[in-house]
One Martini backbone bead per residue (centre of mass of N, CA, C, O) as a GRO file, in nm:
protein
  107
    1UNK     BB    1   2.550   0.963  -0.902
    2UNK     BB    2   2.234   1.000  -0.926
    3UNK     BB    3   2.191   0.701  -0.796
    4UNK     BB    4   2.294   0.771  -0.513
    5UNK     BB    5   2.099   1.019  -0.434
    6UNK     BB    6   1.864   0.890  -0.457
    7UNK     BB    7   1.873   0.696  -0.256
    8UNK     BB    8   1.928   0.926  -0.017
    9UNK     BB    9   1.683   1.071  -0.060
   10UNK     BB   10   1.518   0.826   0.028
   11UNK     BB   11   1.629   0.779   0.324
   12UNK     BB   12   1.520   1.031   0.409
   13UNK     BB   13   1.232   1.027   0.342
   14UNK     BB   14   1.175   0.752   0.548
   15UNK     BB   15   1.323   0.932   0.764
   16UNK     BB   16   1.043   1.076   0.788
   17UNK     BB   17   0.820   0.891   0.863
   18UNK     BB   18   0.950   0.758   1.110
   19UNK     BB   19   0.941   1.006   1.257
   20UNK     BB   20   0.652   1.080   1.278
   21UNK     BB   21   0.561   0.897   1.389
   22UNK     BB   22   0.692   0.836   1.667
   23UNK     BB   23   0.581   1.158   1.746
   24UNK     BB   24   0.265   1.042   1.728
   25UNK     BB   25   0.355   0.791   1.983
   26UNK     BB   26   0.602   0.869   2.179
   27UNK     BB   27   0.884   0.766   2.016
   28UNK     BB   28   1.125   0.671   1.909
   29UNK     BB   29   1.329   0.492   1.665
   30UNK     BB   30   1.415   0.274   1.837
   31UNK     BB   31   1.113   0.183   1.918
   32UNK     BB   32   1.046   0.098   1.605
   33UNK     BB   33   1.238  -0.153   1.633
   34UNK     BB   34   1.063  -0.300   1.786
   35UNK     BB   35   0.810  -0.581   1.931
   36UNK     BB   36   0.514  -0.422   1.947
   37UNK     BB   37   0.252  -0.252   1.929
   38UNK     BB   38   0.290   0.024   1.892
   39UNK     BB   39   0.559  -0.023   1.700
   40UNK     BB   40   0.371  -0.170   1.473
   41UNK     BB   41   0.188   0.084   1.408
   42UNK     BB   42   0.351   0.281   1.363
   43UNK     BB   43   0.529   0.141   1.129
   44UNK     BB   44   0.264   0.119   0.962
   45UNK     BB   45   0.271   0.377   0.913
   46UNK     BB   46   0.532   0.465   0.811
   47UNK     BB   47   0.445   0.281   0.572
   48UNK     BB   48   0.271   0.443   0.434
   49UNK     BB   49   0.347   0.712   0.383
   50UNK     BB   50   0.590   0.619   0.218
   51UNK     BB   51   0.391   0.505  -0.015
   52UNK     BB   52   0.168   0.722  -0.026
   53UNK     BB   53   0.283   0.981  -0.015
   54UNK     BB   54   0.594   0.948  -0.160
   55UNK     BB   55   0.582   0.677  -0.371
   56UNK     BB   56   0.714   0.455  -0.266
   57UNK     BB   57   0.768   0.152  -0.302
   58UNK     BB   58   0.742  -0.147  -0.195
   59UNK     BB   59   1.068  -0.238  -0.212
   60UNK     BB   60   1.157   0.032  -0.122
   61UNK     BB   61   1.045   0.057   0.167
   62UNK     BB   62   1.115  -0.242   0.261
   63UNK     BB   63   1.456  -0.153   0.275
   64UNK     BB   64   1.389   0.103   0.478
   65UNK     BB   65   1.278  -0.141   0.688
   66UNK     BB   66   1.369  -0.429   0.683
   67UNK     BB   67   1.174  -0.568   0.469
   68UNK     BB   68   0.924  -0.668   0.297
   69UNK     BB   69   0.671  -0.612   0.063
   70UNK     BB   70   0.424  -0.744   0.221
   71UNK     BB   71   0.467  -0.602   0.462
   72UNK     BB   72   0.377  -0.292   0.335
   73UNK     BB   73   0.110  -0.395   0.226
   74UNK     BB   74  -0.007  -0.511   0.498
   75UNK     BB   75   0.027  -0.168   0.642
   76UNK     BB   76  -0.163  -0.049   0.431
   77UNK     BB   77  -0.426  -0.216   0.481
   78UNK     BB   78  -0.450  -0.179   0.811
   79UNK     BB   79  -0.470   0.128   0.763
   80UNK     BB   80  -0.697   0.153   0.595
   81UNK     BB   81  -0.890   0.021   0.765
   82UNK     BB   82  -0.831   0.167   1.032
   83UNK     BB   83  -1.013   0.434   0.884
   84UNK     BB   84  -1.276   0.379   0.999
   85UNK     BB   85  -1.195   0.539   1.185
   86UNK     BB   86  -1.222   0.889   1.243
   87UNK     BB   87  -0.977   0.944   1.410
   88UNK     BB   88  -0.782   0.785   1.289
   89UNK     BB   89  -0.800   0.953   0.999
   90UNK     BB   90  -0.719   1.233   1.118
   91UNK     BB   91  -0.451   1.151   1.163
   92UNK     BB   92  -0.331   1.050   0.935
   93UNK     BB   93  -0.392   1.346   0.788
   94UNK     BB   94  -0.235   1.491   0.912
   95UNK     BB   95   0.058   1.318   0.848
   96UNK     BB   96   0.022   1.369   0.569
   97UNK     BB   97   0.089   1.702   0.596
   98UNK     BB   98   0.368   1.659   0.725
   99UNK     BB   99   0.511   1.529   0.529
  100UNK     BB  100   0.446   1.689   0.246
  101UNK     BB  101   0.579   1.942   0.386
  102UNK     BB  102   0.868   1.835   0.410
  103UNK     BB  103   0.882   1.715   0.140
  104UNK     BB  104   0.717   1.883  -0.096
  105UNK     BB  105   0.462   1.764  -0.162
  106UNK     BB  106   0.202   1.755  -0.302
  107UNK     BB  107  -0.154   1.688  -0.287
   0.00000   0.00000   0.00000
């Protein structure tokens, strides 16, 4: 029962980062999974989000996002990489805060 709860609480997680995300860039839920340029930065900072802030495995994040761990490894690559911009580091780094707090993670 404790191994249901656990994935159950992950689910919540991932959906706690997309929804995050989705609400950064302007879109729904649904059109984070379509595959368009907006909805793939969207993705992939959630998908950092997911495995820097709440520390999900990098399998364990590509399962809740229907993808790969390669796949992971390379949006957290890119957010990273991308963090060279001031503006966009200070977006990540709010972004950072609002997941923190929802879901409870110290800083």
């Amino acid at each position: 029962m404790a191994e249901l709860t656990a994935k159950t609480d992950r689910k919540g997680e991932i959906g706690l980062a997309q929804a995050v995300a989705a609400h950064a860039y302007g879109l729904s839920l649904r059109d984070m999974e379509r595959r368009n340029r907006d909805a793939g930065r969207a993705r992939q900072v959630a998908m950092y989000l997911a495995h820097v802030v709440l520390r999900l495995g990098l399998r364990e994040t590509a399962r809740g996002f229907g993808r790969n761990h390669m796949a992971v490894a390379h949006a957290c690559r890119r957010v990273e990489e991308a963090r060279e911009d001031p503006a966009f580091d200070r977006t990540v780094e709010w972004l950072e805060t609002l997941v923190r707090r929802a879901a409870g993670v110290p800083a």
